[in-house]
C-alpha positions in Angstrom: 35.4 -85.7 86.8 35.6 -88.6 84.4 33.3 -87.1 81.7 35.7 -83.4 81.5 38.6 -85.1 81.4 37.1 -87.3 78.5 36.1 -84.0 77.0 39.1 -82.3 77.5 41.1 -85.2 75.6 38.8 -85.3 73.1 39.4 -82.0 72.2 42.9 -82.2 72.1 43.1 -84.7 70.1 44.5 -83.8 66.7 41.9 -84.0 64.1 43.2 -86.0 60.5 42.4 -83.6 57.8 41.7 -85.4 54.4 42.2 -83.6 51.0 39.0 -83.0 48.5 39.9 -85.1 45.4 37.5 -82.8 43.2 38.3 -84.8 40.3 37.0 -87.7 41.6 33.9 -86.3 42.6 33.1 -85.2 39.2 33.9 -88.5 37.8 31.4 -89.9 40.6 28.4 -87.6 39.9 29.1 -87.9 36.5 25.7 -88.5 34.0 23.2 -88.6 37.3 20.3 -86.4 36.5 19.4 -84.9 39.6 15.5 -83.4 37.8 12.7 -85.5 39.3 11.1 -85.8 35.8 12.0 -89.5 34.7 13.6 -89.5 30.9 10.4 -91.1 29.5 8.1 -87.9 30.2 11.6 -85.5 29.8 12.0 -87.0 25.7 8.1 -86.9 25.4 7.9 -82.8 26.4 11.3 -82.3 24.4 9.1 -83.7 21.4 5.5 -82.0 21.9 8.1 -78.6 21.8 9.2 -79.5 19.1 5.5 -79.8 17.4 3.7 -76.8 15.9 0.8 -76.1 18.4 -1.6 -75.2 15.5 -2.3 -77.8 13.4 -2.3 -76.9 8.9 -6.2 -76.0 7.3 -6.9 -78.6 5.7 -8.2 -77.5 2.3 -9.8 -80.4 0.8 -11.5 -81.2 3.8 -12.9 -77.9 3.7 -13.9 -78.0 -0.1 -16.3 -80.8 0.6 -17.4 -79.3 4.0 -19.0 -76.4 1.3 -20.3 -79.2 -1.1 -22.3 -80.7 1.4 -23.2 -77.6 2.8 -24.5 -76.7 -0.6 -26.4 -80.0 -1.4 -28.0 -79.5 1.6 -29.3 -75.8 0.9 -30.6 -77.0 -2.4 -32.4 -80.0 -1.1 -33.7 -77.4 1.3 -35.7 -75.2 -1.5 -36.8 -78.2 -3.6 -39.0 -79.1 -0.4 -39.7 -75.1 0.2 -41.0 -75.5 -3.9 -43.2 -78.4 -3.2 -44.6 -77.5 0.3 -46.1 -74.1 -1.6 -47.9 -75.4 -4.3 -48.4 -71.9 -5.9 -45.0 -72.5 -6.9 -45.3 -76.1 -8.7 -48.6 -75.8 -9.0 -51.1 -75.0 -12.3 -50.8 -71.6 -13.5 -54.2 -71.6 -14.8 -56.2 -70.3 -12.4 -59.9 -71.9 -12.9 -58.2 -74.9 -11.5 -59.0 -74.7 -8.2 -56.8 -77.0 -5.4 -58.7 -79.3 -3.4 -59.5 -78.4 0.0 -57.5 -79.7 3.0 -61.1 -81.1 4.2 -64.5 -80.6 4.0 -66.6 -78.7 7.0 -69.7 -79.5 7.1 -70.7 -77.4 9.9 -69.9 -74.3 7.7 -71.4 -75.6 4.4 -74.5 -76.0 6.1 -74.5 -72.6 8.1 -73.8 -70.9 4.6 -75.5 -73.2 2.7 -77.0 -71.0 0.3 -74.0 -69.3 -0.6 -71.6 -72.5 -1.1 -70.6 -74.2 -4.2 -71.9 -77.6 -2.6 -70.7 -79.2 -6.3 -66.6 -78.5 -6.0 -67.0 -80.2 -2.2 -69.3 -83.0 -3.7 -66.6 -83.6 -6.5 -63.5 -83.5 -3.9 -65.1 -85.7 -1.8 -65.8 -88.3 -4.7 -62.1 -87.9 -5.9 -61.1 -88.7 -2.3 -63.2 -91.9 -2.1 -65.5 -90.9 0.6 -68.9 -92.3 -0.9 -70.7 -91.5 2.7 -69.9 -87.8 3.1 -70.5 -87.4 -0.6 -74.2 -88.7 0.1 -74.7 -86.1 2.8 -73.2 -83.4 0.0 -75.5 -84.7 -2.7 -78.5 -84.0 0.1 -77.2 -80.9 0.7 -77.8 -79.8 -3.0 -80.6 -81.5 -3.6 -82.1 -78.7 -0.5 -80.5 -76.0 -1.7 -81.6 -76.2 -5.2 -85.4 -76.7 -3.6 -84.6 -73.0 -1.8 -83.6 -71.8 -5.0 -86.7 -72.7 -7.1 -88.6 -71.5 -4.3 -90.3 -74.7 -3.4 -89.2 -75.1 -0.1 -88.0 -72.2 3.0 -84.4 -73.5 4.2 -83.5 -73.1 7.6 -80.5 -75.1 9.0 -82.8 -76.1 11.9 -85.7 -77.8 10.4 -85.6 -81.5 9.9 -85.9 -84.0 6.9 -89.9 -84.8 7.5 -90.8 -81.2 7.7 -89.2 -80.7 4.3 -91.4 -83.5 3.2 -93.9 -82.5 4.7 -93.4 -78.3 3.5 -93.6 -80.4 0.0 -96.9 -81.8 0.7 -98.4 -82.7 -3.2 -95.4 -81.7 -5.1 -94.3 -83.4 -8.1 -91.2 -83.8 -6.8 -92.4 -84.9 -3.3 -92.1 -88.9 -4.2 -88.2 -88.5 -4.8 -87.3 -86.4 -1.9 -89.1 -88.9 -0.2 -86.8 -91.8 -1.3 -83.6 -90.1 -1.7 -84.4 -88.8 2.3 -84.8 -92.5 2.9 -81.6 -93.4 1.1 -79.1 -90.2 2.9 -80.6 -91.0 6.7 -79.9 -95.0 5.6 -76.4 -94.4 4.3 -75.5 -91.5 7.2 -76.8 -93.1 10.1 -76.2 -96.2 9.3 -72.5 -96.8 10.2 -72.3 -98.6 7.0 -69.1 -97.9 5.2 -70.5 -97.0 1.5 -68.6 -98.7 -1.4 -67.7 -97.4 -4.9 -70.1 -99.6 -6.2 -72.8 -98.8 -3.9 -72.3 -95.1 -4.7 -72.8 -95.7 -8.3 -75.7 -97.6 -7.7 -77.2 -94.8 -5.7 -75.8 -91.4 -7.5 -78.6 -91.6 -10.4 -81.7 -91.2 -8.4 -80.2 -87.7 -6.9 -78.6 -86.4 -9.6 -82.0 -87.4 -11.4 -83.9 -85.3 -8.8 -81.5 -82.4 -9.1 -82.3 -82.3 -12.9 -86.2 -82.5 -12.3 -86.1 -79.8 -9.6 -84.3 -77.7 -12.3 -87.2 -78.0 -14.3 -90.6 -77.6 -12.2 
């Protein structure tokens, strides 16, 4: 057969042996880094070892974090301080602090036990002419209750006061000031500084004659 006897010579054929020149090899592979981590990214971890993996305190940095944080807390307590007005406020205590508002669903249900004057002067100080109308008719009934000239009940209206009057002597200036508080408080008219002072003397008038009957 062709393809044994092809073999057979192959395999006696005397095989050339070559030396290993190891020195040359050495010189060949010489300075080839066989690492697959190019040199770039091999010098850039070489360096972050290199670094200190916590970074200093930074003292004056923190001195000013404390400043601030101590501006801060004292800005904090002069607005505590001014909020409470007991604390800034007058130490005498006759001086009495304005009311937040005025309800006048509660001065009238307690009408006869309200200082209807301190509401009438906040209400005045505040500029609103129109409510201080309905507190100045307000007094002007309570004051009538007190001298016993008329029965005050929350319920009843103007005209029966006026009528409950009938001949009094102080019948013709209810009458008108009645006239001037359901003018000014039903009105929708916004009352003026001058229009209040134009209109004040006839009820405080009236308060100073009821005082008197």
């Amino acid at each position: 057969m062709v393809a044994q006897g092809n073999r057979i010579n192959y395999e006696e054929e005397a095989i050339e042996q070559h030396q290993f020149d190891q020195e040359k090899w050495e010189k060949t592979i010489e300075g080839i880094d066989y690492t697959d981590i190019p040199k770039e990214e091999k010098k850039k971890e070489q360096k972050e070892r290199a670094q200190p993996t916590t970074a200093p305190l930074d003292f004056a940095g923190l001195k000013y974090v404390f400043i601030g944080l101590g501006i801060l807390a004292m800005l904090g307590l002069i607005l505590f301080l001014i909020q409470n007005s007991g604390a800034l406020g007058p130490k005498n205590k006759k001086i009495k602090p304005l009311q937040a508002s005025i309800d006048l669903d509660a001065i009238e249900e307690n009408l006869e036990n309200t200082d209807v004057l301190s509401f009438l002067q906040q209400a005045i100080q505040e500029g609103n002419y129109t409510l201080a109308i309905r507190l100045y008719y307000l007094d002007v009934i309570k004051n009538l209750s007190e001298q016993k000239i008329i029965k005050w009940k929350r319920d009843k209206t103007n005209r029966e006061y006026i009528q409950e009057l009938g001949t009094h002597t102080v019948t013709p200036a209810f009458r008108e000031t009645t006239r001037i508080f359901e003018r000014v408080w039903y009105g929708d008219k916004l009352l003026t500084k001058e229009d209040f002072q134009y209109i004040q003397p006839q009820f405080e008038q009236l308060l100073q004659k009821i005082k008197t009957v």
